[in-house]
N, C-alpha and C positions, 0 to 999 in steps of 0.2 A: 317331642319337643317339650322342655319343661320351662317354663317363664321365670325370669330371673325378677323383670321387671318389665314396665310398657316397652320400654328399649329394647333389651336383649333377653335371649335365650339359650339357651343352650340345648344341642343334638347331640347324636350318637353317631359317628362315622362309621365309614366301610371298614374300621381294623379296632370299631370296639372304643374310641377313645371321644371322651368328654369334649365337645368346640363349642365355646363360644360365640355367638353371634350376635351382630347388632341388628338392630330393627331400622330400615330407613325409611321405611313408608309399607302402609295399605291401601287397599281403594277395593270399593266394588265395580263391578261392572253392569252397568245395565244392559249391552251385549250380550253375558253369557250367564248372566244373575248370579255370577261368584265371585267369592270375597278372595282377595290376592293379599300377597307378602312378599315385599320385596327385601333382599335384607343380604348381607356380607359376613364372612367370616375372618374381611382383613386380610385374606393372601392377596397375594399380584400373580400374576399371569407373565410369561417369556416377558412380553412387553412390558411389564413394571405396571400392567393396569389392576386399581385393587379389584378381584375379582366379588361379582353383586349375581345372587340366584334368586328368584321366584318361586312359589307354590302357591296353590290352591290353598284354603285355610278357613274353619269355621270361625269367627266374632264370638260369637257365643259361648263356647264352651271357657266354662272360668278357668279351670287350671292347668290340665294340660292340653294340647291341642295338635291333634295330628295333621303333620304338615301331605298333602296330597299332590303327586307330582302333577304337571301340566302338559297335559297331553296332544292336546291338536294345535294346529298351529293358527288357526285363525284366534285361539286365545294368545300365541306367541304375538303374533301382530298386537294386538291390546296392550300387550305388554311394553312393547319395544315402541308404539309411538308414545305411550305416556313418558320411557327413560327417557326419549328421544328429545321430547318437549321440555323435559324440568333440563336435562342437558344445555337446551337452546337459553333455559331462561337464565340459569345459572354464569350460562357465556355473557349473555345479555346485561346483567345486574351486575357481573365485576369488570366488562368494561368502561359501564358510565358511574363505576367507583373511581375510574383513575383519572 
């Protein structure tokens, strides 16, 4: 992963070619005492959903940082109820906009 900026980055795909990606949140975990990445590369999915991945990720290292896949799923669960939650608050905050 090479850092563009706090935002975005940029990977290497499975066929060699440069993607961009946006940054949309980190978080440690007190759970599993590892730092995550949650972040998009902007496709959508059959359903037209923008597709959002996770990894494992060191803070620390300044410039480039290798992204570590997430392997067990008791960390998937971490994962899934914090989307699960900003999801809810997101629904939450543009309903009582209207």
């Amino acid at each position: 992963m090479k850092n563009q900026d706090k935002n975005s980055f940029t990977v290497i795909n499975d066929e060699g070619k440069e993607v961009k990606c946006d940054v949309l949140f980190t978080f440690d975990s007190d759970e599993t005492k590892k730092s995550y990445i949650v972040y998009t590369d902007n496709t959508k999915d059959k359903e037209g959903n923008i597709q959002v991945y996770a990894s494992i990720f060191n803070p620390e290292s300044e410039d480039s940082t290798e992204l570590l896949p997430i392997e067990t799923e008791k960390e998937w669960k971490v994962i899934e109820t914090i989307l699960e939650s900003l999801q809810e608050e997101i629904k939450n905050s543009s309903s009582n906009n209207n």
